[in-house]
Backbone bond lengths (Angstrom), bond angles and torsions (degrees), N, CA, C in turn:
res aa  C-N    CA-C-N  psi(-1)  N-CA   C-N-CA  omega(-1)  CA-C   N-CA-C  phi
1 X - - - 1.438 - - 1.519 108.97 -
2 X 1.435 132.27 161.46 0.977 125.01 -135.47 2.038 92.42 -176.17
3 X 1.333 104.04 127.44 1.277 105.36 -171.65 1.886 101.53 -128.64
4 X 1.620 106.82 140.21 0.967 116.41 -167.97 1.736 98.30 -92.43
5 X 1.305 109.44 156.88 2.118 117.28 170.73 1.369 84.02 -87.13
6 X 1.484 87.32 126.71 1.476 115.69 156.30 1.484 105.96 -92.77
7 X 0.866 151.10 -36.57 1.644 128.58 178.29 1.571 117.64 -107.60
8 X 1.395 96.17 148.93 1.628 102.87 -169.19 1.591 111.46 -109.75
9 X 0.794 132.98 136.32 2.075 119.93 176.46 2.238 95.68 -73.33
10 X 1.347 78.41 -173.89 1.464 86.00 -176.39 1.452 111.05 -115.04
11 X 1.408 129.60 113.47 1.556 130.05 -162.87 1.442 96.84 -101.13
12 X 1.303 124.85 5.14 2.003 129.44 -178.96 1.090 96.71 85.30
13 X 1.343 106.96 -129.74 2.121 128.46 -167.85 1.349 78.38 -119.50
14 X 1.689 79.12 179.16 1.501 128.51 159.68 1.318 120.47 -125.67
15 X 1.013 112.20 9.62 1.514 119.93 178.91 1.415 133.49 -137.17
16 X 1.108 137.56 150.54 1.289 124.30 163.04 1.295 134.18 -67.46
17 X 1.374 124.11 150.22 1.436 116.22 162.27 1.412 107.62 -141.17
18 X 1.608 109.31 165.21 1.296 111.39 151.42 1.329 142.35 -59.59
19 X 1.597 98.96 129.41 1.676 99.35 -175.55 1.846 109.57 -97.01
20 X 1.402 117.87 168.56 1.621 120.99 -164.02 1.946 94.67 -67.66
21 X 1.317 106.44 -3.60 1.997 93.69 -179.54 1.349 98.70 -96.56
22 X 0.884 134.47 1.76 1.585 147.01 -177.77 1.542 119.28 62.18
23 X 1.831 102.93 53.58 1.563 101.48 174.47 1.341 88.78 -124.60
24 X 1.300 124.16 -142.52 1.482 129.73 -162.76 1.759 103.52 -151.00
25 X 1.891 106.79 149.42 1.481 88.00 -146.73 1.877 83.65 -86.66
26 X 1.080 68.43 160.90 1.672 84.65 176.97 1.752 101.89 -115.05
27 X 1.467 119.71 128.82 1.666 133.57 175.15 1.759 108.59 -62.77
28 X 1.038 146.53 131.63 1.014 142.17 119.88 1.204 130.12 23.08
29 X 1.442 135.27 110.41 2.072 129.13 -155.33 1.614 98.27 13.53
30 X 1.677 121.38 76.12 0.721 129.30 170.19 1.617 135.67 25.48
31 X 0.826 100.18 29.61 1.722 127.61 -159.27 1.472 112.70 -125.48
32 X 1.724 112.99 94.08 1.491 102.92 -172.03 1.818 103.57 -80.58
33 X 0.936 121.53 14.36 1.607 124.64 165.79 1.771 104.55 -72.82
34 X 1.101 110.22 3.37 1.141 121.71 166.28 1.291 157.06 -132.96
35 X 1.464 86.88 0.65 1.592 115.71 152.67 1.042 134.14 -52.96
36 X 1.142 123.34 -6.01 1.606 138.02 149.58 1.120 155.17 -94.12
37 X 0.696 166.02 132.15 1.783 161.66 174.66 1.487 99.91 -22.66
38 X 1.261 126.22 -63.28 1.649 149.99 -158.11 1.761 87.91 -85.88
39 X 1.825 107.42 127.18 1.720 96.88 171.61 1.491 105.07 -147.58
40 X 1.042 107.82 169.76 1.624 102.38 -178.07 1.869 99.12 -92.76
41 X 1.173 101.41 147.28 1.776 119.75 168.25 1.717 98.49 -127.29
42 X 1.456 90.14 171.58 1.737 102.80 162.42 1.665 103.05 127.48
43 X 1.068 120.11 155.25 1.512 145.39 -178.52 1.862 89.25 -44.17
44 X 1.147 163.46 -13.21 1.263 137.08 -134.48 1.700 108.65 172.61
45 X 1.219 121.58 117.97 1.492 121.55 176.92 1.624 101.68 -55.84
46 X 1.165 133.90 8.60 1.503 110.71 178.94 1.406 123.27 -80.25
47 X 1.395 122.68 133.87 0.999 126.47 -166.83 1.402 123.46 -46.26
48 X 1.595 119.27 -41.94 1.588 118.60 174.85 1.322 105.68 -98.00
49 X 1.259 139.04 28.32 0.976 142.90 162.40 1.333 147.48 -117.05
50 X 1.495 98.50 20.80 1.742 156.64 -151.53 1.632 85.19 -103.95
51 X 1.822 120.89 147.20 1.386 109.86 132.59 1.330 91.61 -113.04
52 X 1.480 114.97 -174.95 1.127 131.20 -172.41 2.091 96.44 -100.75
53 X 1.432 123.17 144.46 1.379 123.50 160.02 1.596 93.95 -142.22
54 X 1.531 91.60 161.65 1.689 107.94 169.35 1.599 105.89 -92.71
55 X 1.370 107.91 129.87 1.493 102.78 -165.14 1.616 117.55 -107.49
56 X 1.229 111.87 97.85 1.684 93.78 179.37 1.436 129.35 -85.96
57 X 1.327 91.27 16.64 1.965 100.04 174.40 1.318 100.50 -40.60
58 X 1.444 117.49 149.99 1.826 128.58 -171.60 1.197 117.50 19.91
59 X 1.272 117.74 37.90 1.313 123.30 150.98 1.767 115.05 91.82
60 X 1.154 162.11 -145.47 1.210 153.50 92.76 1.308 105.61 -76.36
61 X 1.875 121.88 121.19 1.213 113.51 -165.76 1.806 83.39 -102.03
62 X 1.015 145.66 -43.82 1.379 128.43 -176.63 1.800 101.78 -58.07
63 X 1.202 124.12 29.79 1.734 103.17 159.24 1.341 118.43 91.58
64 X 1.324 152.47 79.61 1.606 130.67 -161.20 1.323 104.32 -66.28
65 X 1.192 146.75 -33.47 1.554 129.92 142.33 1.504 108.16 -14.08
66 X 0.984 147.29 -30.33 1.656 136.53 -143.98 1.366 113.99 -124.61
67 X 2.026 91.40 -23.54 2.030 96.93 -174.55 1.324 107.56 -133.23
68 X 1.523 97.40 128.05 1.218 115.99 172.17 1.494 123.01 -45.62
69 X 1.483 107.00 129.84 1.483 100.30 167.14 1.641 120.27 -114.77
70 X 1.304 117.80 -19.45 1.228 115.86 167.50 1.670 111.86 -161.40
71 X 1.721 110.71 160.00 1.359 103.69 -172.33 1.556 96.14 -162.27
72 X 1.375 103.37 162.18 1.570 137.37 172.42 1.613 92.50 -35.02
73 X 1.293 118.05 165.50 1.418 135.62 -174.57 1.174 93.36 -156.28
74 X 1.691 82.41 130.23 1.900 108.61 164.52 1.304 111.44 -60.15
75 X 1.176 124.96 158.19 1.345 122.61 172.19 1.707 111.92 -150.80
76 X 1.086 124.37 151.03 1.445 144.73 -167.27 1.368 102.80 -92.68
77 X 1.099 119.31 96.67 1.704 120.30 179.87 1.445 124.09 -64.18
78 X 1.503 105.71 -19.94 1.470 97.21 -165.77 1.662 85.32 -104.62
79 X 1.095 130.48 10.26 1.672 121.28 148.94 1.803 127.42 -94.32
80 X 1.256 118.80 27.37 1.643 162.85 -141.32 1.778 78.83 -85.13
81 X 1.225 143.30 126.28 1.162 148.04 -168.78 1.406 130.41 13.33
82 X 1.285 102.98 42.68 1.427 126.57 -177.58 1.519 110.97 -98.13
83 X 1.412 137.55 -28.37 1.020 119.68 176.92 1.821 103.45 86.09
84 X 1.368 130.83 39.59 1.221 131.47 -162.33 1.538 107.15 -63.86
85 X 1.414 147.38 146.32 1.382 124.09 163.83 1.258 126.07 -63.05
86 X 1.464 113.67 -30.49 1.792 99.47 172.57 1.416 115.66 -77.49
87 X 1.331 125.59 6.64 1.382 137.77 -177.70 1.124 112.10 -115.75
88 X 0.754 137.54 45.13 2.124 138.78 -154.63 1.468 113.68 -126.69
89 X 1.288 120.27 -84.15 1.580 118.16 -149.67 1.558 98.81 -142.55
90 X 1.256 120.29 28.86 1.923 111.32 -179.47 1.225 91.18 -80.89
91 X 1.344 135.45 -36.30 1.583 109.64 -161.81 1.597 108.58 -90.71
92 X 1.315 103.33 36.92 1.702 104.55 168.83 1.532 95.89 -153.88
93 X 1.318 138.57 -37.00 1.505 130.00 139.80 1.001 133.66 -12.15
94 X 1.262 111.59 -39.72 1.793 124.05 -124.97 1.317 144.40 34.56
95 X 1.450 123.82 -105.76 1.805 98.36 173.57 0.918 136.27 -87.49
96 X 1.304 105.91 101.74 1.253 121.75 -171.20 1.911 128.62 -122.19
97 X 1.059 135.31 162.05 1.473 119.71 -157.53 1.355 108.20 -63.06
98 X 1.250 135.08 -3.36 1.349 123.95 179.11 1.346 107.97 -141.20
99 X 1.777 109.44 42.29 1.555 99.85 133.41 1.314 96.89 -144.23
100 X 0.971 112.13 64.54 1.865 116.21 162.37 1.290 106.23 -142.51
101 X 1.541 149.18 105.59 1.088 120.63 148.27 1.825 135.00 -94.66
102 X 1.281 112.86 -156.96 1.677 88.91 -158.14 1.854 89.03 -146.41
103 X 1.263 107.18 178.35 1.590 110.50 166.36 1.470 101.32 -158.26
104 X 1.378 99.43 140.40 1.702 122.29 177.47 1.629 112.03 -138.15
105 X 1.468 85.74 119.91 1.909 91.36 -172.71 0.882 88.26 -79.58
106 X 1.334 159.32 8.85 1.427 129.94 168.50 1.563 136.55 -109.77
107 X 2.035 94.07 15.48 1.036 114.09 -175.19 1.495 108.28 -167.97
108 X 2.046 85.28 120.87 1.587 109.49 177.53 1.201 135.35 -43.02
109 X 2.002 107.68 -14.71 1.469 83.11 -164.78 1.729 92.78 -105.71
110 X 1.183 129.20 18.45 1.421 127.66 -173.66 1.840 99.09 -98.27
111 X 1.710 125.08 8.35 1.237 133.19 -175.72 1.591 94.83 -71.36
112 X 1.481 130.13 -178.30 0.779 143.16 -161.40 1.445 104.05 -99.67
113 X 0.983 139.69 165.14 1.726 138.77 165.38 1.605 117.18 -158.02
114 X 1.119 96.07 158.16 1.544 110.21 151.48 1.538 137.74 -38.82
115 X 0.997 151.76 176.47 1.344 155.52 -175.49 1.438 87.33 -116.06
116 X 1.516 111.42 144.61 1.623 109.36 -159.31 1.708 103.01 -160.64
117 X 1.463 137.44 160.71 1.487 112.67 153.73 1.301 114.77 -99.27
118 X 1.241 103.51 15.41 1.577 112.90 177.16 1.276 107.71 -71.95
119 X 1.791 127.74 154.57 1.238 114.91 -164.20 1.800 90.58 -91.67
120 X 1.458 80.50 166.29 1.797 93.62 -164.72 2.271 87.11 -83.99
121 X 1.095 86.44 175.03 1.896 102.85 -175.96 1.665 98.96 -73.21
122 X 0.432 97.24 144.68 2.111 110.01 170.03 1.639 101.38 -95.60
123 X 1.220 114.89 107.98 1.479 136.76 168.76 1.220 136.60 -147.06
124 X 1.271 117.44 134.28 1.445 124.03 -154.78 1.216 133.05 -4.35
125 X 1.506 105.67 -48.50 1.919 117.98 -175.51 1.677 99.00 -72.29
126 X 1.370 114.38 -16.58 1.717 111.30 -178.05 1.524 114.73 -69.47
127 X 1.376 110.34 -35.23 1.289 136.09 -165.56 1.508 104.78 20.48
128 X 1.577 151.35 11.76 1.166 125.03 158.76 2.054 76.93 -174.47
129 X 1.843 88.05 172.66 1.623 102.57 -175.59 1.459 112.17 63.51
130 X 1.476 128.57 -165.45 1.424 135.65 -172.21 1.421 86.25 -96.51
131 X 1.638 88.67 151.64 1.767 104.87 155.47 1.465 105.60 91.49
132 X 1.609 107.84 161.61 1.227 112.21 -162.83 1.737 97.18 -140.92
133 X 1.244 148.23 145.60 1.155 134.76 163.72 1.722 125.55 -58.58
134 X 1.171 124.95 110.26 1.481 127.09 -148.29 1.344 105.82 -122.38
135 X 1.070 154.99 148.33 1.517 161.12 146.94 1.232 96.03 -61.02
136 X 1.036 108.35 132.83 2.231 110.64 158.25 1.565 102.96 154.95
137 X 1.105 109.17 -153.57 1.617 135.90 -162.47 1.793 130.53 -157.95
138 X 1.021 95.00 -178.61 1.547 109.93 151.35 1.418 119.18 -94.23
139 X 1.153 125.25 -14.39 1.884 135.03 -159.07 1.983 83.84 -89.32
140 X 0.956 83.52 148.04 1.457 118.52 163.24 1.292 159.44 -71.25
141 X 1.564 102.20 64.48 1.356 106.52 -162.92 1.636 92.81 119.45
142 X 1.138 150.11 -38.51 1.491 142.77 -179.26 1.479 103.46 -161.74
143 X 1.487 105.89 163.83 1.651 125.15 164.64 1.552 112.87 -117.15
144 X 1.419 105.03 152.33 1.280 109.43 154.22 1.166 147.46 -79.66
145 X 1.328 120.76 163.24 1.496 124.81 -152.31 1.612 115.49 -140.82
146 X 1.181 128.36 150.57 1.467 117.03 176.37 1.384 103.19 -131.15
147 X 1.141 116.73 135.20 1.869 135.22 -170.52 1.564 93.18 -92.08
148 X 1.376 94.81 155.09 1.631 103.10 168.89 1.173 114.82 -54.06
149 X 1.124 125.33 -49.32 1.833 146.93 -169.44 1.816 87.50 -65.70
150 X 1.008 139.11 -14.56 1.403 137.19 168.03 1.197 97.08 67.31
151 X 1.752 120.35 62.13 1.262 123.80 143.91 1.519 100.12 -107.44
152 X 1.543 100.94 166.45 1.757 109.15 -178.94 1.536 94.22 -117.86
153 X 1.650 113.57 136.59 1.115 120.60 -175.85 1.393 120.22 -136.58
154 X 1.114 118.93 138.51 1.834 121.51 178.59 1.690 98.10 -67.40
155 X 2.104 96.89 142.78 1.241 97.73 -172.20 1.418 76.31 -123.86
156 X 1.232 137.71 162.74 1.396 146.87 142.68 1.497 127.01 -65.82
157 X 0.915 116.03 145.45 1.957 108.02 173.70 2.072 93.94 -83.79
158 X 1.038 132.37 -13.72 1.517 125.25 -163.73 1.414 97.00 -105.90
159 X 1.518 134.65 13.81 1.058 127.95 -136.53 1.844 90.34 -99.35
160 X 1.112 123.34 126.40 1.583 112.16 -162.99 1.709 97.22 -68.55
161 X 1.637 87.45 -179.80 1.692 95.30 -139.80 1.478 80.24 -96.33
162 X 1.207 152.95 -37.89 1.578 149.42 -168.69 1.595 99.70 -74.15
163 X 1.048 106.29 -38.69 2.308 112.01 161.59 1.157 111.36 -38.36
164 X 1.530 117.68 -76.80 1.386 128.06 -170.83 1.627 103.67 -73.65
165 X 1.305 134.64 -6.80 0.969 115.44 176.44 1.301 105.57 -88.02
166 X 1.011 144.28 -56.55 1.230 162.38 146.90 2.017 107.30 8.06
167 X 1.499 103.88 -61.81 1.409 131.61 -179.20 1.599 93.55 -55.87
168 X 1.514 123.99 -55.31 1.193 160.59 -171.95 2.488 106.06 -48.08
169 X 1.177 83.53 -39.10 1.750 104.92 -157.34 1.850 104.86 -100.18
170 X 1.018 113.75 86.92 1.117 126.10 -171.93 1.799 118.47 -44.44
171 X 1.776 109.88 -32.86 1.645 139.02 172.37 1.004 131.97 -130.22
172 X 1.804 119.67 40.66 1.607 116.31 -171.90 1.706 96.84 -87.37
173 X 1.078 134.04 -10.03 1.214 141.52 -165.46 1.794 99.89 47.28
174 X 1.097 103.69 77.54 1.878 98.77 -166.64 2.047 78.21 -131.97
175 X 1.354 115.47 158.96 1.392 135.53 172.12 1.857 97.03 -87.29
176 X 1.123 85.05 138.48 1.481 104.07 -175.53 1.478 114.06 -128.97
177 X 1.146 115.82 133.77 1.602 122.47 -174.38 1.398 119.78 -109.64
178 X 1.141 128.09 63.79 1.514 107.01 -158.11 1.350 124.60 -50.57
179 X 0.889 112.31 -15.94 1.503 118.82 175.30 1.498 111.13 -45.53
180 X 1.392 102.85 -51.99 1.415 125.65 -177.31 1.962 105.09 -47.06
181 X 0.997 99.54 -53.29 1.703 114.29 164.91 1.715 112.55 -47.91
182 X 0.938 132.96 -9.76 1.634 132.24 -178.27 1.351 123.66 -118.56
């Protein structure tokens, strides 16, 4: 038998978006591996050869009230003590596709969800096998979340995707509502 990680840290985006001054956000030493709270270190840009740390280099300027640092994980039911490969060994690896997840406002299927046997979306951090790294749960209607400031907060699965990215982005300097998050 074989048990899947339910929680993922938060690695930011991979992408850009527009910010409310109308430029585009730009990551941290240009490096969206660092758009997050959660970052890769280690001797070597290789991808499994990364651990994961929480990084407080320059501070979190969006507020740790505001950015997510870790949350509930979707999970694929009909891979339920299977030992899935994108579900396997990151949290003793380290970075690895299923303990980082990510958010992209410009795409639905990186939103948060439910626990489902439906197959999860294929997206970037999946890079091979089923499934995609997802925010969510088994709970109903939303998952939980933990803020830097180490409050735990209800996330919605409907929660729009430039919201959670936002929650997601450790320095977009963007206004944040948490409300908007529930």
């Amino acid at each position: 038998m074989y048990a899947g990680l339910d929680y993922v840290g938060n690695g930011g985006t991979l992408t850009t978006f527009a910010l409310a001054n109308g430029t585009n956000y730009k990551p941290p030493y240009d490096d969206f591996d660092a758009s997050g709270p959660l970052i890769r270190i280690g001797p070597s840009r290789s991808y499994w050869s990364q651990k994961p740390t929480v990084s407080l280099d320059n501070g979190i300027p969006d507020g740790t009230s505001n950015t997510l640092l870790i949350g509930e994980k979707r999970y694929q039911l009909s891979f339920l003590n299977q030992n899935p490969l994108y579900d396997d060994w990151g949290y003793v690896d380290g970075w690895d596709r299923d303990t980082v997840g990510r958010a992209n406002p410009a795409d639905p299927r990186w939103r948060p969800a439910q626990d489902s046997r439906e197959e999860e979306p294929q997206t970037v951090i999946s890079q091979s096998g089923p499934g995609g790294i997802q925010f969510g749960s088994s709970h109903v209607g939303s998952f939980n979340a933990a803020f830097l400031d180490g409050s735990v907060r209800r996330v919605r699965y409907s929660v729009d995707n430039l919201v959670f990215t936002l929650a997601c982005v450790r320095d977009d300097s963007q206004v944040l509502r948490l409300g908007d998050l529930e």
